[in-house]
Gaussian input, Z-matrix of N, CA and C with variables (Angstrom, degrees):
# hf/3-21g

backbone

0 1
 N
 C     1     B1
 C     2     B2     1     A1
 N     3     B3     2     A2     1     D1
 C     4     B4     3     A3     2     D2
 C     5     B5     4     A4     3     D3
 N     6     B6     5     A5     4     D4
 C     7     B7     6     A6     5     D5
 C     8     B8     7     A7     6     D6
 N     9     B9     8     A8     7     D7
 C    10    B10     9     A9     8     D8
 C    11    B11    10    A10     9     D9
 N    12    B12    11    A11    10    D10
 C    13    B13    12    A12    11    D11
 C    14    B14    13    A13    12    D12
 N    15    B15    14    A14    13    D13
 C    16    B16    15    A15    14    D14
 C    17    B17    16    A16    15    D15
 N    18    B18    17    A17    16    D16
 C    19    B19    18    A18    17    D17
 C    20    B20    19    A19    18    D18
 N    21    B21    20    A20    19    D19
 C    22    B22    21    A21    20    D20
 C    23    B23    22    A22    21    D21
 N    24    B24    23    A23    22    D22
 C    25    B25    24    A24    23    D23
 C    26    B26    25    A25    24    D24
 N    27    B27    26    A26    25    D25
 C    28    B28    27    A27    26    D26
 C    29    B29    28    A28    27    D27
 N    30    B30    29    A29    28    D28
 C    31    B31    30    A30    29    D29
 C    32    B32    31    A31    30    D30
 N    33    B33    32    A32    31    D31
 C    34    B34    33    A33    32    D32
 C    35    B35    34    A34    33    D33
 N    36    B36    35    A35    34    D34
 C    37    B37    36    A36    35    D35
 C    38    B38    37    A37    36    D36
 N    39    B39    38    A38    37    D37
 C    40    B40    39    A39    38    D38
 C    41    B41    40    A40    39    D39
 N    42    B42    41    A41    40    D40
 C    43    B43    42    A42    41    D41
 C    44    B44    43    A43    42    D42
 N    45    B45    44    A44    43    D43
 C    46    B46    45    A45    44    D44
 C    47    B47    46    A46    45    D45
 N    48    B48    47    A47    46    D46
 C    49    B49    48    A48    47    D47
 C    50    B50    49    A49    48    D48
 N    51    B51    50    A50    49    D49
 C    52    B52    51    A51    50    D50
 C    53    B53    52    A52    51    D51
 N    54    B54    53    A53    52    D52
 C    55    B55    54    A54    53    D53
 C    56    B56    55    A55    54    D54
 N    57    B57    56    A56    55    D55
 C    58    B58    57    A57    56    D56
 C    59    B59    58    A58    57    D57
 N    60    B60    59    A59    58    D58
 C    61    B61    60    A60    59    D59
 C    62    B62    61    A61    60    D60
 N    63    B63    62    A62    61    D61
 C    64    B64    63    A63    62    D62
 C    65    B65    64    A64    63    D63
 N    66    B66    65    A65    64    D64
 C    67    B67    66    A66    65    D65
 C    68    B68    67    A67    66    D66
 N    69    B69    68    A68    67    D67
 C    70    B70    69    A69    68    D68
 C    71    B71    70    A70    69    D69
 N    72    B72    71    A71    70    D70
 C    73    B73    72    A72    71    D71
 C    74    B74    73    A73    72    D72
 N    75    B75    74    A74    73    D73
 C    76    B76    75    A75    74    D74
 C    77    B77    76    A76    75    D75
 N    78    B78    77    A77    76    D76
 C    79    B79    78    A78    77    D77
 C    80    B80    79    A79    78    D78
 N    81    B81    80    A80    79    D79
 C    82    B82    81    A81    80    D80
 C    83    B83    82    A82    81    D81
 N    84    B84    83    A83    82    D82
 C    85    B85    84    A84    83    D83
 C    86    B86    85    A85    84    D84
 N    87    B87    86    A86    85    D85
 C    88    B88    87    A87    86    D86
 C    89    B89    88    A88    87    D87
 N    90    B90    89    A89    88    D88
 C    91    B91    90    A90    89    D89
 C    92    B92    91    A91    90    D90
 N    93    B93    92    A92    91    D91
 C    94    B94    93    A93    92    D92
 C    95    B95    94    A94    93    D93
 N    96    B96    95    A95    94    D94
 C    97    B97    96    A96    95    D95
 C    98    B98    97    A97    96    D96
 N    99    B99    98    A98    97    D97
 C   100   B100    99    A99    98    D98
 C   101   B101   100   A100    99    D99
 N   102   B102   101   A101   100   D100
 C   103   B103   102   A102   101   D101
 C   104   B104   103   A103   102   D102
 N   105   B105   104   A104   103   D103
 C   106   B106   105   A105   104   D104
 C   107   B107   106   A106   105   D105
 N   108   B108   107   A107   106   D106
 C   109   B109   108   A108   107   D107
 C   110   B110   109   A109   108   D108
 N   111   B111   110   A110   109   D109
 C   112   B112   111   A111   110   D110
 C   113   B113   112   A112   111   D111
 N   114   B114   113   A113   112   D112
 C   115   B115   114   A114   113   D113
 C   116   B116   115   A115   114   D114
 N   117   B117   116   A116   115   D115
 C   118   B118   117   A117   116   D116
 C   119   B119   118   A118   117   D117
 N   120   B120   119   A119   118   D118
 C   121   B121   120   A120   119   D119
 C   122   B122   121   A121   120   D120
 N   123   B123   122   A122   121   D121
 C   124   B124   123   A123   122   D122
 C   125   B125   124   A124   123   D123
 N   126   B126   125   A125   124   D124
 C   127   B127   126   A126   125   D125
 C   128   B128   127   A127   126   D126
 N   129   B129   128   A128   127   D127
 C   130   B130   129   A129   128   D128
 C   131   B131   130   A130   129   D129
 N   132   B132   131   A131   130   D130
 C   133   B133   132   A132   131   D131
 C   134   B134   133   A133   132   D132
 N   135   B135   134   A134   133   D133
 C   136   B136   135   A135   134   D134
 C   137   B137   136   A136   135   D135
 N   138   B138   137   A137   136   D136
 C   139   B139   138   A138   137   D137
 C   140   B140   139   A139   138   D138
 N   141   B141   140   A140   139   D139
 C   142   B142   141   A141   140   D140
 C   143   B143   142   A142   141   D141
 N   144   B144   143   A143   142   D142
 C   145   B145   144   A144   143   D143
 C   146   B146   145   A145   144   D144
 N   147   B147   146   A146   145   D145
 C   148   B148   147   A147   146   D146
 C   149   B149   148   A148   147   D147
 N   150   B150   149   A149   148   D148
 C   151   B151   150   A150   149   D149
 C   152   B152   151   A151   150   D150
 N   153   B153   152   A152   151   D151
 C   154   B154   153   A153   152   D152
 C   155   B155   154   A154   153   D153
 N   156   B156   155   A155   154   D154
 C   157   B157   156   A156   155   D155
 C   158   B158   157   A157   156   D156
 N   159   B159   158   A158   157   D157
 C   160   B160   159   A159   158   D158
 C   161   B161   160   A160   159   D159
 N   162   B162   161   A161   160   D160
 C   163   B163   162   A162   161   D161
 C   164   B164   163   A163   162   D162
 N   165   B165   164   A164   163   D163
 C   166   B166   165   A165   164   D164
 C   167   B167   166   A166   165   D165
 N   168   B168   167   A167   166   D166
 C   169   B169   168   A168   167   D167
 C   170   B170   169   A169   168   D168
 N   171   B171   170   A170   169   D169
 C   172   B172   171   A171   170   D170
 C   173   B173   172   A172   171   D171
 N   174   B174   173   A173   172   D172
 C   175   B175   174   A174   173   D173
 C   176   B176   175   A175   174   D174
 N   177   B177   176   A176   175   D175
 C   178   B178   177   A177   176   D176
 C   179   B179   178   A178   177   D177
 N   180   B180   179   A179   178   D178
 C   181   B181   180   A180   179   D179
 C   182   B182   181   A181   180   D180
 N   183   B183   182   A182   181   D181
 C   184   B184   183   A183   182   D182
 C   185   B185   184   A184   183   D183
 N   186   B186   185   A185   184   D184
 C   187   B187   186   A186   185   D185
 C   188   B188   187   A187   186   D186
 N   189   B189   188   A188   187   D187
 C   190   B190   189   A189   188   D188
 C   191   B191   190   A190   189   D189
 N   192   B192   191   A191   190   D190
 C   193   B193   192   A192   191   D191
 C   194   B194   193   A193   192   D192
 N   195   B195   194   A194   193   D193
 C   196   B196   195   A195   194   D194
 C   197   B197   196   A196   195   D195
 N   198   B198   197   A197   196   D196
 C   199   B199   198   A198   197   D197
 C   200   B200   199   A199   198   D198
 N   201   B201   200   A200   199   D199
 C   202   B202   201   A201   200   D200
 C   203   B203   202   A202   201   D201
 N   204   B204   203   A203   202   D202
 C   205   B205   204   A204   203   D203
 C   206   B206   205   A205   204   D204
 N   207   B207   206   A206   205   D205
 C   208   B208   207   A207   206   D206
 C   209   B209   208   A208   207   D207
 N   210   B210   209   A209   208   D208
 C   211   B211   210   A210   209   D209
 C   212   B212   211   A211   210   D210
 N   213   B213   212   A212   211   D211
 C   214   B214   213   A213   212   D212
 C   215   B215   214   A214   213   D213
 N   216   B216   215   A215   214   D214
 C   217   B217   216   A216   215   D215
 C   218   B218   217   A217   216   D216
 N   219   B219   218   A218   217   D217
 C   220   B220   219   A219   218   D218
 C   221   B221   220   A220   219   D219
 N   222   B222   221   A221   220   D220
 C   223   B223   222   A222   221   D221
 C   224   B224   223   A223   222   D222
 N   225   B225   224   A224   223   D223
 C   226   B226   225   A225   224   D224
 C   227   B227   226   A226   225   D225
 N   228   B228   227   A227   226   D226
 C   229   B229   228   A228   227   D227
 C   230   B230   229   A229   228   D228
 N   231   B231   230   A230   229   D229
 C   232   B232   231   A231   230   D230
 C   233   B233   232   A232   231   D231
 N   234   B234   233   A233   232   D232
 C   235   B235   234   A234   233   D233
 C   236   B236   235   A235   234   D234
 N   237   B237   236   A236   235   D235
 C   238   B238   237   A237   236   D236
 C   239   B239   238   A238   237   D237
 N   240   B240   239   A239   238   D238
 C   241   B241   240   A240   239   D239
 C   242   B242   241   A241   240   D240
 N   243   B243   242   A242   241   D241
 C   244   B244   243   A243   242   D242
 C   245   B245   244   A244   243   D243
 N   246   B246   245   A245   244   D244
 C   247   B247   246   A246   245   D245
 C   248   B248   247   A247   246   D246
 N   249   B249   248   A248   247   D247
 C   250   B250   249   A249   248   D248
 C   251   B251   250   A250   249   D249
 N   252   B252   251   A251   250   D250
 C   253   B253   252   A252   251   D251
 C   254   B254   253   A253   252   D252
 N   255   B255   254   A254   253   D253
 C   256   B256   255   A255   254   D254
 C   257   B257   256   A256   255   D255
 N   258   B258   257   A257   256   D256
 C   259   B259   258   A258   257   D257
 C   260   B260   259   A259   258   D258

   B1=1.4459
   B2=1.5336
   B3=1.2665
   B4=1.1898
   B5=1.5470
   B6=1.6181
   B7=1.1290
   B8=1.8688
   B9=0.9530
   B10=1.6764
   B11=1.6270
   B12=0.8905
   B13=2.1536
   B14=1.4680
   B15=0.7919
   B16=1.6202
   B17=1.5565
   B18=1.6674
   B19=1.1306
   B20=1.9369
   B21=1.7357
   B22=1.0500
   B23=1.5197
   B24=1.4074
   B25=1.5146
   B26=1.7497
   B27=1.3726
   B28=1.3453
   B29=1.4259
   B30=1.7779
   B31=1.3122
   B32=1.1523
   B33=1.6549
   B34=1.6588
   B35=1.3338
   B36=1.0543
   B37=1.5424
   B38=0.9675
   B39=1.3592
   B40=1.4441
   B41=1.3688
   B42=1.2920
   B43=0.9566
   B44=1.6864
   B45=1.9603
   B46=1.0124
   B47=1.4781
   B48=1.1603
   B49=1.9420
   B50=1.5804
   B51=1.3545
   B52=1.6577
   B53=1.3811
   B54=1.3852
   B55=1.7643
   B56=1.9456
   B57=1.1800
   B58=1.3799
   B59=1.5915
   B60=1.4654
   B61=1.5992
   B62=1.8168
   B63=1.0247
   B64=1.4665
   B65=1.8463
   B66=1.6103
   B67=1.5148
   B68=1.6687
   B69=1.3809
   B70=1.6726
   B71=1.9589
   B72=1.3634
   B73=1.6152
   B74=1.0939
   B75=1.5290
   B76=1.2784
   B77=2.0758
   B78=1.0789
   B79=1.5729
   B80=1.7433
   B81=1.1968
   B82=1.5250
   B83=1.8704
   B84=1.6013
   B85=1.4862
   B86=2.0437
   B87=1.6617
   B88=1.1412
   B89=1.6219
   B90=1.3762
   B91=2.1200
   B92=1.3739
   B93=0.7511
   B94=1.6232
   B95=1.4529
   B96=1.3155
   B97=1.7849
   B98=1.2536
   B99=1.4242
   B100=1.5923
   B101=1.6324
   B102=1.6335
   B103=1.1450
   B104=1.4401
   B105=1.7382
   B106=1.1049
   B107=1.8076
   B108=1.2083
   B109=1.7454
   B110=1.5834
   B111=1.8224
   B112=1.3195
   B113=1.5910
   B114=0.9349
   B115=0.9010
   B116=2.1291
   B117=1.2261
   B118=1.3708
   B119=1.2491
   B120=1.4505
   B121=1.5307
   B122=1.0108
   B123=1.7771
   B124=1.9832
   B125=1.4237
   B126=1.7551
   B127=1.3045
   B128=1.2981
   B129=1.1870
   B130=1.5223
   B131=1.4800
   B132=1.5309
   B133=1.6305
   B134=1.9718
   B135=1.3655
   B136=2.1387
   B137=1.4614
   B138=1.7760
   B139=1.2031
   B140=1.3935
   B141=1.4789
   B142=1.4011
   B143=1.3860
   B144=1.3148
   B145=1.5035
   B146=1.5608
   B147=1.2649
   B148=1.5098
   B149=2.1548
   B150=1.3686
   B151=1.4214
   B152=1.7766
   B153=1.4740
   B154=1.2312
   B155=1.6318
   B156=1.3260
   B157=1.0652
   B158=1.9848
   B159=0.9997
   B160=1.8325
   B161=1.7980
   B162=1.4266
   B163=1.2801
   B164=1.4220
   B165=1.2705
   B166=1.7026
   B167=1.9904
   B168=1.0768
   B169=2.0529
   B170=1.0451
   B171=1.3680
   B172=1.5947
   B173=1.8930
   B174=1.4798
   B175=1.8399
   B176=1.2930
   B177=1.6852
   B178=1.5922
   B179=1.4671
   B180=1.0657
   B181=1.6814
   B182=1.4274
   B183=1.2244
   B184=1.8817
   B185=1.2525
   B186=1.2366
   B187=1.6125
   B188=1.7642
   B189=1.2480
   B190=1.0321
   B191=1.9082
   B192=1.0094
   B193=1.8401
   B194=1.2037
   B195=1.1856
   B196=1.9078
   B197=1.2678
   B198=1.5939
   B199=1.2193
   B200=1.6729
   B201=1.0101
   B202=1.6970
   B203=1.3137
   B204=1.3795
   B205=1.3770
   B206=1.4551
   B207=1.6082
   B208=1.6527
   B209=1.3540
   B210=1.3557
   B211=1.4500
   B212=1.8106
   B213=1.3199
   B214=1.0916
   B215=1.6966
   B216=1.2451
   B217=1.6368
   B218=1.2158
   B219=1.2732
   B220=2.1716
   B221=1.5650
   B222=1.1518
   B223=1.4577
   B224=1.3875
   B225=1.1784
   B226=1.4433
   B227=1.4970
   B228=1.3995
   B229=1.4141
   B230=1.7708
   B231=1.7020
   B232=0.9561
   B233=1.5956
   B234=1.2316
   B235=1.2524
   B236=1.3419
   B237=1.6081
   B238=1.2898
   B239=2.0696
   B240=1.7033
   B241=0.5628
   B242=1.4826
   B243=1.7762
   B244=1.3725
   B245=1.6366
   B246=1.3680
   B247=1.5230
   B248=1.6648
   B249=1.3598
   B250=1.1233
   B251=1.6180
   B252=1.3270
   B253=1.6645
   B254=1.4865
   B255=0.9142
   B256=1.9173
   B257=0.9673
   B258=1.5239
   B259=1.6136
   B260=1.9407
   A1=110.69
   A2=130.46
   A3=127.22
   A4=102.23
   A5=130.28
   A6=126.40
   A7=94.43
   A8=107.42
   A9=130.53
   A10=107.72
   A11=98.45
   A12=108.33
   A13=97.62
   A14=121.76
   A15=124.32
   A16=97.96
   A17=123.17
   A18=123.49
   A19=130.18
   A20=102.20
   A21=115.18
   A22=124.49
   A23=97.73
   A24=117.70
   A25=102.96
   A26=94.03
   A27=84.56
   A28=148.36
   A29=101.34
   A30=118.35
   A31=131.27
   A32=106.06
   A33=108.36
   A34=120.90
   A35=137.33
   A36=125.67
   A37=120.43
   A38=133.02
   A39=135.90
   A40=124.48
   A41=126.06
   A42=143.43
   A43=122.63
   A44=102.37
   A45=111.86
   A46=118.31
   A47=115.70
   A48=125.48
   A49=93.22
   A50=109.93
   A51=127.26
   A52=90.72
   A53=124.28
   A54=132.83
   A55=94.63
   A56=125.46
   A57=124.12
   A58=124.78
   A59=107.19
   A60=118.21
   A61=99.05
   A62=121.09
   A63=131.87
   A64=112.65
   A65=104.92
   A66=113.43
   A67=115.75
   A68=120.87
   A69=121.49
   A70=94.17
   A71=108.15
   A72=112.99
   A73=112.27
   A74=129.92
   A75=122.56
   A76=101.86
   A77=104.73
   A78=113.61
   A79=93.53
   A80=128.16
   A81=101.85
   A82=125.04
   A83=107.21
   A84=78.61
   A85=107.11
   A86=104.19
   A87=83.94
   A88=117.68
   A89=102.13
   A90=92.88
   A91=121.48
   A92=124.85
   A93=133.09
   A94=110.12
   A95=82.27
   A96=116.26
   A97=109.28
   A98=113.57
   A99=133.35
   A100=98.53
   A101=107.67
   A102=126.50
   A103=100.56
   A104=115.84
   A105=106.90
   A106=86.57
   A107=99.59
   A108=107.44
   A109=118.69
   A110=111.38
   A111=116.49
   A112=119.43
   A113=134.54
   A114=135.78
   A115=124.56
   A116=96.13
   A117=101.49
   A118=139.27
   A119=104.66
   A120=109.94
   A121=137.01
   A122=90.75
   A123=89.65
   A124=96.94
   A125=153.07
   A126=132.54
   A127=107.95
   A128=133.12
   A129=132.37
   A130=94.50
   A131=109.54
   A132=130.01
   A133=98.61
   A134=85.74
   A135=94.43
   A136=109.11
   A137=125.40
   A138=93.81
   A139=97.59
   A140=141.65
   A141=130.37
   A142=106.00
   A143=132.03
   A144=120.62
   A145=119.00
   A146=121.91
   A147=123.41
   A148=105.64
   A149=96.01
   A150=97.58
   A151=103.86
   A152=101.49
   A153=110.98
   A154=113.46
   A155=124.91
   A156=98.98
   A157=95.49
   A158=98.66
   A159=120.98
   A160=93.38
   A161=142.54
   A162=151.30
   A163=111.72
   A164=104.62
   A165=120.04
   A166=94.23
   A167=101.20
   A168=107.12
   A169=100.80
   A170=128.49
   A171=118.54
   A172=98.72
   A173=111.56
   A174=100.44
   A175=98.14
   A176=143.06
   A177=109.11
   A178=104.09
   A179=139.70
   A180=127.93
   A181=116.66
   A182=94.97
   A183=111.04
   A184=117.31
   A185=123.21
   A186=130.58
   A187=102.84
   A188=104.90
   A189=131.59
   A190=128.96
   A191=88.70
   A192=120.07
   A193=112.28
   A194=121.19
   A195=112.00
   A196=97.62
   A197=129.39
   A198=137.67
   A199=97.10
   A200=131.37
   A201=126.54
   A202=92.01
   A203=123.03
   A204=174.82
   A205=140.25
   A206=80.84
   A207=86.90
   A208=97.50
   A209=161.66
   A210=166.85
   A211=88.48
   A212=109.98
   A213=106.89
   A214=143.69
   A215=130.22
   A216=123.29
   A217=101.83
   A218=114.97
   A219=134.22
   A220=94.99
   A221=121.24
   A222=112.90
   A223=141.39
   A224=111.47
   A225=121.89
   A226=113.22
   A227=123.40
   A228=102.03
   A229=88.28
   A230=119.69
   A231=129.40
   A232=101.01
   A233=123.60
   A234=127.08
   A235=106.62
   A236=116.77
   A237=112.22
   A238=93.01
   A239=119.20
   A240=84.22
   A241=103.93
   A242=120.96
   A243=129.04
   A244=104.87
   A245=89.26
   A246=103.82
   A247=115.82
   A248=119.41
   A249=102.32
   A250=150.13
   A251=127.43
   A252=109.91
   A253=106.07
   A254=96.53
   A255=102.49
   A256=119.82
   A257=122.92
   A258=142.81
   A259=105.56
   D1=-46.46
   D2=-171.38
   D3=-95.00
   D4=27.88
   D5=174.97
   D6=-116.75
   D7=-22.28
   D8=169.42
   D9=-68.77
   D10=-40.94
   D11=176.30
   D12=-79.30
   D13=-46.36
   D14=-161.04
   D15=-68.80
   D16=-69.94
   D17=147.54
   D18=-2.07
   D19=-67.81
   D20=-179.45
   D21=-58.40
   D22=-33.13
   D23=-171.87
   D24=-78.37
   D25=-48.43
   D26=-177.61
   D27=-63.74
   D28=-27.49
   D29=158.27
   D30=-69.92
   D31=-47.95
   D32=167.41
   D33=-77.26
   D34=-21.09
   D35=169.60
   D36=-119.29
   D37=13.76
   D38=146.31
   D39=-128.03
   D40=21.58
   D41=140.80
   D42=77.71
   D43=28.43
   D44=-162.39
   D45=-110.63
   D46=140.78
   D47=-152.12
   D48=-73.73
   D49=161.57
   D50=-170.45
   D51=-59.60
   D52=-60.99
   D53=-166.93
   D54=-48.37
   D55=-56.54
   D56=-175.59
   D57=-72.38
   D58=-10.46
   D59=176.83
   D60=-96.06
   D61=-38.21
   D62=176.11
   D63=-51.81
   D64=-63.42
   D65=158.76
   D66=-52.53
   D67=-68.67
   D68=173.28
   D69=-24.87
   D70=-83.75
   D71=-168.55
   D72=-43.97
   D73=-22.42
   D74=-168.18
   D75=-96.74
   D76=-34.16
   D77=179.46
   D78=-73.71
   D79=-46.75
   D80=177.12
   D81=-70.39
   D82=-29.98
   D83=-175.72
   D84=-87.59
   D85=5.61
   D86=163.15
   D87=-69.79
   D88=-63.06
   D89=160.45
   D90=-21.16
   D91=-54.56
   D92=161.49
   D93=-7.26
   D94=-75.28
   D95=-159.40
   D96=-70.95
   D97=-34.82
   D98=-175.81
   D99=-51.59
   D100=-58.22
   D101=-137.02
   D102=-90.67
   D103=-8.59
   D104=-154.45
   D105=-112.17
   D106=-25.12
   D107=165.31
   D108=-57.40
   D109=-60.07
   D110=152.63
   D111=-26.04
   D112=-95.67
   D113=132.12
   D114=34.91
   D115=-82.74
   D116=146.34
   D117=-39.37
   D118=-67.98
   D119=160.98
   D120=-29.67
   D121=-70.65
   D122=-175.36
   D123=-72.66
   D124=33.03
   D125=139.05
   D126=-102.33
   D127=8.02
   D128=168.76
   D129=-77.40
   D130=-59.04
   D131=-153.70
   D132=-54.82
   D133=-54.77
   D134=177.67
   D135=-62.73
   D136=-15.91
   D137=175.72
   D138=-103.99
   D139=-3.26
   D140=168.22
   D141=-73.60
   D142=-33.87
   D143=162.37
   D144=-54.16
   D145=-41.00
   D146=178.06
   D147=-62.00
   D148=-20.84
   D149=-156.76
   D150=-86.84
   D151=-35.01
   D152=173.55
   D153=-75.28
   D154=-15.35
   D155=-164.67
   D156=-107.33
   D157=-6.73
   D158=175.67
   D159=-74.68
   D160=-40.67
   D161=141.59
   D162=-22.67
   D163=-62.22
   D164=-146.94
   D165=-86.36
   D166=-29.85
   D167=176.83
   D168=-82.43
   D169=-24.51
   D170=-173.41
   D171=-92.37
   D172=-48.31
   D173=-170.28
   D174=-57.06
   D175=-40.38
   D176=-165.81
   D177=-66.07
   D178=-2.34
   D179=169.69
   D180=-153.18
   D181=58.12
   D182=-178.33
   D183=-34.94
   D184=57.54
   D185=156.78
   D186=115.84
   D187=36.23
   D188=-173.56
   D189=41.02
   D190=22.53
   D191=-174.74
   D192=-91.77
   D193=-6.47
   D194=168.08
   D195=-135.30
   D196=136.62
   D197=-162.61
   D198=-127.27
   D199=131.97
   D200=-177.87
   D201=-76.84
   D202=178.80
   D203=109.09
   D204=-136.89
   D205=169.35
   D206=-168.96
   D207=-86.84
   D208=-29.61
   D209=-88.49
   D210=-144.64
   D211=121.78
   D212=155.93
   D213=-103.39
   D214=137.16
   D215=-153.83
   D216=-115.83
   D217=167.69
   D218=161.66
   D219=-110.33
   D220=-31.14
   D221=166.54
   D222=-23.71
   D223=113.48
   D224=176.19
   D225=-74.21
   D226=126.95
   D227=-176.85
   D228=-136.14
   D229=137.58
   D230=-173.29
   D231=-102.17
   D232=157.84
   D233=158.73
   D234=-126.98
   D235=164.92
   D236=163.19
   D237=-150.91
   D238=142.21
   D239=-175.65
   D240=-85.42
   D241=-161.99
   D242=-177.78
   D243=-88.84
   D244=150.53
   D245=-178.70
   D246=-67.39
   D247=126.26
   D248=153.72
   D249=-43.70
   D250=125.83
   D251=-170.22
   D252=-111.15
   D253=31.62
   D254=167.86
   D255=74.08
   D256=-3.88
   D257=-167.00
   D258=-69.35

């Protein structure tokens, strides 16, 4: 119905031929589509920014097992992790 108004309006009060109301309708729901794709994007784009920077907090201490310094060692340092206690 309101694609029928739009139609209506357009011929009778702006004075525009079926061939030029057909293109108008067809250039808006491409906008539509554009916008609704846009749209998409920049929420793909905001969650690959959240993802990279969720990356970037985790490599300076990749699972919190390498600690920087400035001090350099010959030291052997063993880890083991801890046993589970069934808890």
């Amino acid at each position: 119905m309101v694609l029928l108004r739009e139609v209506q309006r357009l011929s009778q009060d702006d004075g525009v031929n079926l061939a030029g109301i057909k293109r108008i309708i067809g250039l808006e729901q491409l906008l539509e589509q554009a916008q609704a794709r846009l749209a998409e994007m920049e929420a793909e784009l905001d969650a690959a920014y959240r993802r990279i920077a969720e990356l970037e907090a985790m490599a300076r201490f990749p699972g919190r097992e390498i600690v920087p310094t400035t001090r350099t060692s010959t030291a052997l340092v063993v880890w083991r992790p801890r046993r589970s206690t069934g808890h």
